[in-house]
py3Dmol code that shows the C-alpha trace and the ligand (Angstrom):
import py3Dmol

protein = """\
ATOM      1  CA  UNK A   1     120.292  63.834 108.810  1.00  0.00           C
ATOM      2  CA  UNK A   2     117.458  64.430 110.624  1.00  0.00           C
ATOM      3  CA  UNK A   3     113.570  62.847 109.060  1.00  0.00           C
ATOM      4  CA  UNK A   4     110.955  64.792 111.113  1.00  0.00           C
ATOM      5  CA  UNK A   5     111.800  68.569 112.411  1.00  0.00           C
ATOM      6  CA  UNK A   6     110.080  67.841 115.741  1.00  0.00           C
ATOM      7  CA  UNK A   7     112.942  65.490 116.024  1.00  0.00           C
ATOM      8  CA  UNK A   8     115.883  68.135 115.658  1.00  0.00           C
ATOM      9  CA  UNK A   9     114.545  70.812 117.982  1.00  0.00           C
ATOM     10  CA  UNK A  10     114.072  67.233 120.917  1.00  0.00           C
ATOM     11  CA  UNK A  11     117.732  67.137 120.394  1.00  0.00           C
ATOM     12  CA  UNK A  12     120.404  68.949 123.022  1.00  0.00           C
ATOM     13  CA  UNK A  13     121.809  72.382 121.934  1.00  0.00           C
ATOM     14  CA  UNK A  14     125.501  70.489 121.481  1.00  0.00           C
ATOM     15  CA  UNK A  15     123.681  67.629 119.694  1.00  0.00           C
ATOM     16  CA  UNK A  16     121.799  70.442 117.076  1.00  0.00           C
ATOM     17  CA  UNK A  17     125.414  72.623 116.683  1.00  0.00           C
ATOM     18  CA  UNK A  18     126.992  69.433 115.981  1.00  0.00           C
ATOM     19  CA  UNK A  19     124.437  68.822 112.963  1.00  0.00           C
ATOM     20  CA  UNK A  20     124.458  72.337 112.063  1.00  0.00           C
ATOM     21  CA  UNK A  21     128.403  72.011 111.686  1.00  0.00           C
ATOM     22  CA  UNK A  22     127.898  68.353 109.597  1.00  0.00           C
ATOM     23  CA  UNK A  23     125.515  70.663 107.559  1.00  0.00           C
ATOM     24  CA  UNK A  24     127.625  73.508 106.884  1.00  0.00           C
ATOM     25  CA  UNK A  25     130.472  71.468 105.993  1.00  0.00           C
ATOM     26  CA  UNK A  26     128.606  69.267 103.978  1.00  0.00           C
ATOM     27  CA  UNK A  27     127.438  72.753 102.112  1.00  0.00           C
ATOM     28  CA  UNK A  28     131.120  74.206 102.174  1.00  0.00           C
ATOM     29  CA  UNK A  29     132.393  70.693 100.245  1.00  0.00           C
ATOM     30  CA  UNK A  30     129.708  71.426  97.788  1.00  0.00           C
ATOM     31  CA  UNK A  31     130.229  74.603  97.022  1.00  0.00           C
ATOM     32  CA  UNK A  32     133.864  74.050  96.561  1.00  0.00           C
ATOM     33  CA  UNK A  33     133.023  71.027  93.867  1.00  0.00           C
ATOM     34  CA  UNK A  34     131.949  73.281  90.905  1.00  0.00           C
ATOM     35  CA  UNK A  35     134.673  76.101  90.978  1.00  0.00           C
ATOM     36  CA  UNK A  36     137.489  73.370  91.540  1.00  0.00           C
ATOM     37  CA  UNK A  37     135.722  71.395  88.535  1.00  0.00           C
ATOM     38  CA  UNK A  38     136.201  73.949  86.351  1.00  0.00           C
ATOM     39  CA  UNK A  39     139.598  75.109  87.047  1.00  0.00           C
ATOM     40  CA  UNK A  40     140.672  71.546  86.350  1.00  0.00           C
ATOM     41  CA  UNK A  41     138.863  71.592  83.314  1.00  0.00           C
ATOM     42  CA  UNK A  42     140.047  74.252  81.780  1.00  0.00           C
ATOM     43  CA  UNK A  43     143.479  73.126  82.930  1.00  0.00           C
ATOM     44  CA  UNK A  44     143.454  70.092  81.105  1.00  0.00           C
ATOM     45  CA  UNK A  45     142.058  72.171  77.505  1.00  0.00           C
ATOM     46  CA  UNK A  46     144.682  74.311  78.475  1.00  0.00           C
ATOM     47  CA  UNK A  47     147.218  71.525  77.951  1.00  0.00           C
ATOM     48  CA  UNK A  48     145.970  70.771  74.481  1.00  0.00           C
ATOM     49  CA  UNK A  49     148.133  71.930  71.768  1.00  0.00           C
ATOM     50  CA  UNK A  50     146.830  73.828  68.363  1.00  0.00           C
ATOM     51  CA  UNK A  51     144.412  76.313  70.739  1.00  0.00           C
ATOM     52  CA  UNK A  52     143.864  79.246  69.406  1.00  0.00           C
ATOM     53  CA  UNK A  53     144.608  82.397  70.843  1.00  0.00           C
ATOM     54  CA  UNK A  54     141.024  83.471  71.679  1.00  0.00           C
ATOM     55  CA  UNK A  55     140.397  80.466  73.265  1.00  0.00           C
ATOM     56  CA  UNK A  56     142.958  80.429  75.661  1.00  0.00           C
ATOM     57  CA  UNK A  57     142.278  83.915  76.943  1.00  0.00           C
ATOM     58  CA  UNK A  58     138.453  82.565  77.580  1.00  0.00           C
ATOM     59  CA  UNK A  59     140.072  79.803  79.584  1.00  0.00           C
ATOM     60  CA  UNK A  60     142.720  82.099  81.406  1.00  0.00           C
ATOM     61  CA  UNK A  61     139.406  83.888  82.290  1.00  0.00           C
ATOM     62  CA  UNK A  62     137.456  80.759  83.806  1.00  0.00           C
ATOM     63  CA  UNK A  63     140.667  79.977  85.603  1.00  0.00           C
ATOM     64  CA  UNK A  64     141.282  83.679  87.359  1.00  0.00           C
ATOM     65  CA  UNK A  65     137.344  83.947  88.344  1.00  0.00           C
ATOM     66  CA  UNK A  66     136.954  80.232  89.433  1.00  0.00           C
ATOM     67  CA  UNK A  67     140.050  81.029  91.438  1.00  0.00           C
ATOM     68  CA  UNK A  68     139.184  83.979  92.962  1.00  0.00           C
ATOM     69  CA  UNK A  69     135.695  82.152  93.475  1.00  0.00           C
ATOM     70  CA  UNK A  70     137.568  79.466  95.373  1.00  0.00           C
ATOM     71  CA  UNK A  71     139.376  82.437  97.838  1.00  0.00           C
ATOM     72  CA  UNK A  72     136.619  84.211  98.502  1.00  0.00           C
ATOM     73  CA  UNK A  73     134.881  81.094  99.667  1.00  0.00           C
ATOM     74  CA  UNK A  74     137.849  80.063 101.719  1.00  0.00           C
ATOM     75  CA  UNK A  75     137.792  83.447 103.403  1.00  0.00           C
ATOM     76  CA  UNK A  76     134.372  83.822 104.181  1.00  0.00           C
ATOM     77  CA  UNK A  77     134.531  80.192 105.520  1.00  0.00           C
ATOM     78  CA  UNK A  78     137.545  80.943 108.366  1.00  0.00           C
ATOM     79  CA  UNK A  79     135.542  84.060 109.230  1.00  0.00           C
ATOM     80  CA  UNK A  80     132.669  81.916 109.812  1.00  0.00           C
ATOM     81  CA  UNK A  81     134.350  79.441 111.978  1.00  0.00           C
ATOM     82  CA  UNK A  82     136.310  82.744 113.639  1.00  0.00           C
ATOM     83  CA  UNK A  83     132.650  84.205 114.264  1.00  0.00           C
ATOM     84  CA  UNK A  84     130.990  81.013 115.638  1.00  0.00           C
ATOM     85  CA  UNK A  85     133.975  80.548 117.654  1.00  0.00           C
ATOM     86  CA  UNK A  86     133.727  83.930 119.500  1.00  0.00           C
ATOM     87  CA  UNK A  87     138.008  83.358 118.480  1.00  0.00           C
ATOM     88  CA  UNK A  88     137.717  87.596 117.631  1.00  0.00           C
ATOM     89  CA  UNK A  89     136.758  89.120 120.936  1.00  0.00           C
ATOM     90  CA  UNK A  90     134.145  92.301 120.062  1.00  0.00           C
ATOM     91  CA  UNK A  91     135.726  95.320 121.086  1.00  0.00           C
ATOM     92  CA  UNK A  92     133.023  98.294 120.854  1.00  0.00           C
ATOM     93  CA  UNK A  93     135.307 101.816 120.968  1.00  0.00           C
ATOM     94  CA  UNK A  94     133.594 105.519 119.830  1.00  0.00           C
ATOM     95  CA  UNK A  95     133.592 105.263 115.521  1.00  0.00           C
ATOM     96  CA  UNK A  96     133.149 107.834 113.093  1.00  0.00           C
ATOM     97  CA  UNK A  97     131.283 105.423 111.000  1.00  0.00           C
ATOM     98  CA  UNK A  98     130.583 108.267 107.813  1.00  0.00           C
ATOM     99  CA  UNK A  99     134.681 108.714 108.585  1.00  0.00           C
ATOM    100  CA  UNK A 100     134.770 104.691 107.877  1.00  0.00           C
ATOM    101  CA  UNK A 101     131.832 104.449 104.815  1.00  0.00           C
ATOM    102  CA  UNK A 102     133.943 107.897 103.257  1.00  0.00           C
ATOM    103  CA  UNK A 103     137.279 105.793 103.089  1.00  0.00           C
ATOM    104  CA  UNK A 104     135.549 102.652 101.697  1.00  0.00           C
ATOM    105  CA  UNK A 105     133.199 104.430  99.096  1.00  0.00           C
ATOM    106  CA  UNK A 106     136.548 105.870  97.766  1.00  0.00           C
ATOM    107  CA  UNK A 107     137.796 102.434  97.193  1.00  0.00           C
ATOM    108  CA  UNK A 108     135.236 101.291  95.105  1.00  0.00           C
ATOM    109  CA  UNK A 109     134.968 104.290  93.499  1.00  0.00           C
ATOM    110  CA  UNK A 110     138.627 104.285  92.298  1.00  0.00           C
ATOM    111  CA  UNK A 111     138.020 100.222  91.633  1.00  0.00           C
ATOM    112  CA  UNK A 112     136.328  99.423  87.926  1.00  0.00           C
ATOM    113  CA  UNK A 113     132.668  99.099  89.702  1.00  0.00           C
ATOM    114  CA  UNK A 114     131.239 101.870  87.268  1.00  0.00           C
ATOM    115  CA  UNK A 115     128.804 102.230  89.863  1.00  0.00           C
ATOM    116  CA  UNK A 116     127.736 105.729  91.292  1.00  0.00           C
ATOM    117  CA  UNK A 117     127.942 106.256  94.901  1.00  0.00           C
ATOM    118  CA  UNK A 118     126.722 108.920  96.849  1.00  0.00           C
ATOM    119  CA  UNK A 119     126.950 109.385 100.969  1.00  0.00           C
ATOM    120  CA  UNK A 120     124.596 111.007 102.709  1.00  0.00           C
ATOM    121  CA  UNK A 121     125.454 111.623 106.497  1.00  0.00           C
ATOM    122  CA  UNK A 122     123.886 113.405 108.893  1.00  0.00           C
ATOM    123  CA  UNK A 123     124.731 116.736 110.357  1.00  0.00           C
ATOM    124  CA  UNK A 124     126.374 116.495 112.839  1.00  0.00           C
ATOM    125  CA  UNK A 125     127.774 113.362 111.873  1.00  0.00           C
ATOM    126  CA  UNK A 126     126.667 109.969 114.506  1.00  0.00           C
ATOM    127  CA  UNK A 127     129.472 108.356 116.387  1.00  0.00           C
ATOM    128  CA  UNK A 128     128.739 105.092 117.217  1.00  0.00           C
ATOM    129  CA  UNK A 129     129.980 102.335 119.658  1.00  0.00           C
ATOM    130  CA  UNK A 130     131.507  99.514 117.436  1.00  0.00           C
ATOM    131  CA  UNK A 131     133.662  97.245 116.936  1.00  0.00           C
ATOM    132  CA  UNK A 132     135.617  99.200 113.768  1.00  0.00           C
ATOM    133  CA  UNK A 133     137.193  95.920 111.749  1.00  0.00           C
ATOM    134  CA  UNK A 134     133.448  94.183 111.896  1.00  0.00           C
ATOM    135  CA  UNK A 135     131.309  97.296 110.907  1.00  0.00           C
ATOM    136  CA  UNK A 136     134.388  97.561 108.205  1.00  0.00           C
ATOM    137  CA  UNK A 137     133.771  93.946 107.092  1.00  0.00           C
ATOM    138  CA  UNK A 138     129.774  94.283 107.023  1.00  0.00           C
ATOM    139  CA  UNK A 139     130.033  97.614 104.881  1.00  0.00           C
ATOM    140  CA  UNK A 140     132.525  95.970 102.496  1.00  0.00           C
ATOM    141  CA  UNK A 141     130.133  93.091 101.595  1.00  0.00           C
ATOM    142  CA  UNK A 142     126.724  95.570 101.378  1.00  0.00           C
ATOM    143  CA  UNK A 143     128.671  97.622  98.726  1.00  0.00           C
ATOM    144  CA  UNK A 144     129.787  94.655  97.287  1.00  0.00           C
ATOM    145  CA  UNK A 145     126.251  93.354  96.730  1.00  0.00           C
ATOM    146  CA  UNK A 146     124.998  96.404  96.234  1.00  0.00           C
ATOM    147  CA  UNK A 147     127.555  96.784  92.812  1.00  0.00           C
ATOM    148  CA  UNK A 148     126.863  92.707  92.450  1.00  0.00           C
ATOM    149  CA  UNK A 149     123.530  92.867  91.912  1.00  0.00           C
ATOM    150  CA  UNK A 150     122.512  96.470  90.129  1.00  0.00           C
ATOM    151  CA  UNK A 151     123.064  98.071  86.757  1.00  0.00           C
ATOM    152  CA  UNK A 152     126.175  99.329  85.397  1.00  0.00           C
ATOM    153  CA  UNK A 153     126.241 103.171  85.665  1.00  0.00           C
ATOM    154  CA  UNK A 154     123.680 103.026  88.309  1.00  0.00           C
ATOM    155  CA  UNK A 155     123.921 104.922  91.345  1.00  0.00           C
ATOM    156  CA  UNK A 156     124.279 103.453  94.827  1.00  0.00           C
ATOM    157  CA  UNK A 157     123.443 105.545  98.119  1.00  0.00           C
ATOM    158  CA  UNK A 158     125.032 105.130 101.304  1.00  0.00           C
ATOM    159  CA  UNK A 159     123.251 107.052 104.265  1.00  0.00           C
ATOM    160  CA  UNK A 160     123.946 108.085 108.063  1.00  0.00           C
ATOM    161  CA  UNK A 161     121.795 108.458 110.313  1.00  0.00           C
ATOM    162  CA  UNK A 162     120.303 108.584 113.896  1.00  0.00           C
ATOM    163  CA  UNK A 163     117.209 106.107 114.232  1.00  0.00           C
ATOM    164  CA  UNK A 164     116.966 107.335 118.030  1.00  0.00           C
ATOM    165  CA  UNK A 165     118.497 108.005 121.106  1.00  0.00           C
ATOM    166  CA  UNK A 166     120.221 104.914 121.103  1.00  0.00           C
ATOM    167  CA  UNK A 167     120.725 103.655 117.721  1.00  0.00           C
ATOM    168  CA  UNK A 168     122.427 104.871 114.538  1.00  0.00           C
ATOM    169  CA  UNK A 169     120.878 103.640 110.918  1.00  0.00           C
ATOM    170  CA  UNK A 170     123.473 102.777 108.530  1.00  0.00           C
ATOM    171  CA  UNK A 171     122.135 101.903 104.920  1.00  0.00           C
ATOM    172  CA  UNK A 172     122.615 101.123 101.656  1.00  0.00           C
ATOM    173  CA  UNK A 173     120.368 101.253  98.763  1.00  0.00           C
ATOM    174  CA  UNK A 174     121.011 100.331  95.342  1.00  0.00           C
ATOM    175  CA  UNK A 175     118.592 100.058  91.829  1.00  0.00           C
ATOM    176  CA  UNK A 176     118.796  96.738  91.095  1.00  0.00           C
ATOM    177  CA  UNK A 177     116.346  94.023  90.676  1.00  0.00           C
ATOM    178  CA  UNK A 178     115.688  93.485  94.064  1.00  0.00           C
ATOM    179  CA  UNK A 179     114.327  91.027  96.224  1.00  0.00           C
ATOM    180  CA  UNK A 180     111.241  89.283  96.435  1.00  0.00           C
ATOM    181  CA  UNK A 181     109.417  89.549  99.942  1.00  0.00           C
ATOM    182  CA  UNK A 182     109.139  86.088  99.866  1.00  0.00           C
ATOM    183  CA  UNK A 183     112.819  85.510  99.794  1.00  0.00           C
ATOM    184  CA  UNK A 184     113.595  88.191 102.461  1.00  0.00           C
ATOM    185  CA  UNK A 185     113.654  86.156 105.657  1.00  0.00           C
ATOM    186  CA  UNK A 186     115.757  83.668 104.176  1.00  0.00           C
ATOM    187  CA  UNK A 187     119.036  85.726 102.371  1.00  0.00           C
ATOM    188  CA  UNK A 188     120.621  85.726 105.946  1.00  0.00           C
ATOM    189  CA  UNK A 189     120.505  82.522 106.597  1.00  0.00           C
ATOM    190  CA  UNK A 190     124.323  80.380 105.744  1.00  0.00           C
ATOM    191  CA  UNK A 191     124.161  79.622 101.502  1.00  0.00           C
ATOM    192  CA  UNK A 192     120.609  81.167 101.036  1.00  0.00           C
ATOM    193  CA  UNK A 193     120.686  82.722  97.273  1.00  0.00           C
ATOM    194  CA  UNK A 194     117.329  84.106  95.892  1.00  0.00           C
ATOM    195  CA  UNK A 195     117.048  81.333  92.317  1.00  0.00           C
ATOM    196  CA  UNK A 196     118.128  83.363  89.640  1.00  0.00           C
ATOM    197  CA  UNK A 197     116.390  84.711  86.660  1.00  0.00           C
ATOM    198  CA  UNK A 198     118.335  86.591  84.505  1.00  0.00           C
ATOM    199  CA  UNK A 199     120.983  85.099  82.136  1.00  0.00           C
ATOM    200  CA  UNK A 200     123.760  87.008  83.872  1.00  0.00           C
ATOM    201  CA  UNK A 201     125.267  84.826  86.486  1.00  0.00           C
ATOM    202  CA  UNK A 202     125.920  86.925  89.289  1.00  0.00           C
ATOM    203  CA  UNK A 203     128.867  84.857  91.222  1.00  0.00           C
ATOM    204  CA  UNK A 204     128.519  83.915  95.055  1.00  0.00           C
ATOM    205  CA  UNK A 205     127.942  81.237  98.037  1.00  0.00           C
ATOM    206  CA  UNK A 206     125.228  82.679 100.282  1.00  0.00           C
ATOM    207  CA  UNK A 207     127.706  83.320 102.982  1.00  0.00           C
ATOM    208  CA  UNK A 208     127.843  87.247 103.189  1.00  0.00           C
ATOM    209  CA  UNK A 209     124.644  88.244 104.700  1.00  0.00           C
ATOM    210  CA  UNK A 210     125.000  85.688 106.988  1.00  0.00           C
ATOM    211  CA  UNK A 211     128.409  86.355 108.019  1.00  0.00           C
ATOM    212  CA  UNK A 212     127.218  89.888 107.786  1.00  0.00           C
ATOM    213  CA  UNK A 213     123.947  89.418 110.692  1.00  0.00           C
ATOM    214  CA  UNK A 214     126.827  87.572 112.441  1.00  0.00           C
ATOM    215  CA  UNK A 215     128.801  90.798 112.870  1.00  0.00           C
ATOM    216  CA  UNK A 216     125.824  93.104 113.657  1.00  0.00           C
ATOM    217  CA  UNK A 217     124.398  90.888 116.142  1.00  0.00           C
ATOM    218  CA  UNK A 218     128.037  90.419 117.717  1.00  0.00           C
ATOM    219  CA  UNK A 219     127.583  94.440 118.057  1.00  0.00           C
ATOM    220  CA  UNK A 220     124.234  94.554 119.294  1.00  0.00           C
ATOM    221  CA  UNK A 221     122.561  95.683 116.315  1.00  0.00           C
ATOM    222  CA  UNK A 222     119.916  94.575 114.096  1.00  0.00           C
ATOM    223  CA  UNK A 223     120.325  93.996 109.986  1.00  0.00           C
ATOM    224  CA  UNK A 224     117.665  93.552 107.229  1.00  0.00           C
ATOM    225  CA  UNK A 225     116.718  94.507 104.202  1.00  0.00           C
ATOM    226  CA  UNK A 226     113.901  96.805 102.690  1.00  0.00           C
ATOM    227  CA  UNK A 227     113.189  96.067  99.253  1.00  0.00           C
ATOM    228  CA  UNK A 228     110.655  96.363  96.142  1.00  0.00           C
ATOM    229  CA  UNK A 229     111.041  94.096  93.191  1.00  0.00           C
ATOM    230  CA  UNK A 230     112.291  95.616  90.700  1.00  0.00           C
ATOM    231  CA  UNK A 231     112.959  99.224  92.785  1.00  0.00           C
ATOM    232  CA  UNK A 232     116.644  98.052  94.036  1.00  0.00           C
ATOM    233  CA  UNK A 233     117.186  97.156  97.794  1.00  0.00           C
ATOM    234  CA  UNK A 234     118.172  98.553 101.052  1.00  0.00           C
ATOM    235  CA  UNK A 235     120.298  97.505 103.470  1.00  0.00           C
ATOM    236  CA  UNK A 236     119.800  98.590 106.815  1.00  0.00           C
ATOM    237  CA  UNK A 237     121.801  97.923 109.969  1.00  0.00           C
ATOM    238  CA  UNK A 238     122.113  99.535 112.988  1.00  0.00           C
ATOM    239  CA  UNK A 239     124.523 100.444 115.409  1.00  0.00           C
ATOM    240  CA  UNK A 240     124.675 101.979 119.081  1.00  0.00           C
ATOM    241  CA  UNK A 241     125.212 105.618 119.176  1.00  0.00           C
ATOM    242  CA  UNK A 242     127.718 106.925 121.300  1.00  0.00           C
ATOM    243  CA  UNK A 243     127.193 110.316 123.494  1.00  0.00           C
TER     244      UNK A 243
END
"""
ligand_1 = """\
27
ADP
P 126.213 85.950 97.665
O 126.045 87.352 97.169
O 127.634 85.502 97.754
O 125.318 84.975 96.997
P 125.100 86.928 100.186
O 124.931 86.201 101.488
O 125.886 88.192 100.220
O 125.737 85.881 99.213
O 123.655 87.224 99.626
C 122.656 86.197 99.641
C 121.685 86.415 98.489
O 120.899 87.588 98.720
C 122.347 86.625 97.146
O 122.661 85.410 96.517
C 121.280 87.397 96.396
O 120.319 86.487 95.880
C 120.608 88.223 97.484
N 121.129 89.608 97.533
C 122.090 90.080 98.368
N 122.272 91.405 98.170
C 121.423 91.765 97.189
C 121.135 93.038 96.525
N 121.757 94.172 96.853
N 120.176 93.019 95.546
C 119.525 91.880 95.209
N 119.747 90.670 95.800
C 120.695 90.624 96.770
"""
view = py3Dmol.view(width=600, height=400)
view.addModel(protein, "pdb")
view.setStyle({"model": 0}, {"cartoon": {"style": "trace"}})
view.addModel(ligand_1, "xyz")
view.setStyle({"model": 1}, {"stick": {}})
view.zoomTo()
view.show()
């Protein structure tokens, strides 16, 4: 570790990536530590004899979200080494990116999210230049926040459209509790999550967003977020329009 942050930034750019790697490692070993502590606990109460039924579903319950915890960790952490890597070359080809939201939308409509979505696209509908599998992935983890962090039965609005001559606006806006500004800057950034509040633990490891801003930059684009406390949040990202 580095004491003073004058220090870091007097260092070479292989000497700061290597510390930024130590970091995120250290960070990936950490977050791995709780989920795989309590899958082995509620192995070992599994074990025990005389359980009642009740409890044992509670337990088969820690051990199937802990678990899929653990995946979703492991998956976001190869497609972080995959993006820092450049391993997935970007290939930008003409997209029909409502085409793309329209196909995804359905699958979390048909999935238990009890979430309303609505699409809004501009007419005529934007091509854009992208790079389909990454603006795929990005989507996927907006609407996955977007369901993550806002009401039951509450209704979550994708829209379309041109910004300008060169860009398209792709959003998302949902009514949860939204973000402080003060915490704004900082949900991009590799295991950022805004302290939470409520007594609903809302499960995650900080690495969408940044995996996300990883993606869009990849593409060219730009990605933040517009959001009120307590009015839900928007996601905006952009992407070049194709003529
Ligand atoms: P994760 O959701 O796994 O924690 P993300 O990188 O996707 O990681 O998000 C980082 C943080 O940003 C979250 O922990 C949460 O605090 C905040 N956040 C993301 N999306 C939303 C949203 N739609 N509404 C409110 N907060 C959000």
């Amino acid at each position: 570790m580095i004491g003073a942050v004058g220090a870091f930034w007097d260092l070479s750019k292989e000497q700061r990536a290597e510390i930024e790697y130590e970091n995120f490692l250290a960070m990936v070993t950490h977050q791995l530590r709780s989920p795989l502590t309590s899958v082995l606990s509620a192995l070992e109460l599994f074990e025990r004899r005389n359980l009642a039924e009740e409890r044992r579903a509670e337990l088969w319950a820690i051990i199937k979200t802990e678990g899929n915890q653990l995946k979703k960790l492991a998956d976001q952490f190869l497609e972080h080494q995959a993006a820092a890597k450049s391993a997935l070359p970007v290939k930008l080809e003409p997209l029909s990116v409502a085409a793309l939201v329209r196909q995804l939308v359905h699958q979390f409509q048909t999935a238990p999210s009890k979430r309303h979505f609505r699409i809004q696209a501009a007419s005529p509908e934007p091509l854009v230049f992208a790079d389909s599998d990454r603006v795929e992935h990005v989507l996927r983890n907006l609407l996955d926040n977007a369901v993550s962090y806002s009401p039951t039965g509450s209704r979550i609005i994708v829209r379309i459209k041109p910004q300008d001559e060169n860009w398209v606006d792709v959003s998302v806006q949902d009514r949860g509790a939204g973000i402080p500004l003060a915490e704004q800057s900082h949900i991009f950034q590799p295991f950022y999550r805004v302290p939470q509040t409520s007594t609903r633990r809302i499960y995650g490891h900080g690495l969408g967003l940044a995996l996300a801003k990883e993606m869009v930059d990849a593409m060219g684009g730009r990605i933040w977020v517009d959001s009120e406390p307590e009015h839900g949040a928007t996601f905006h990202f952009t992407l070049r329009r194709a003529r």
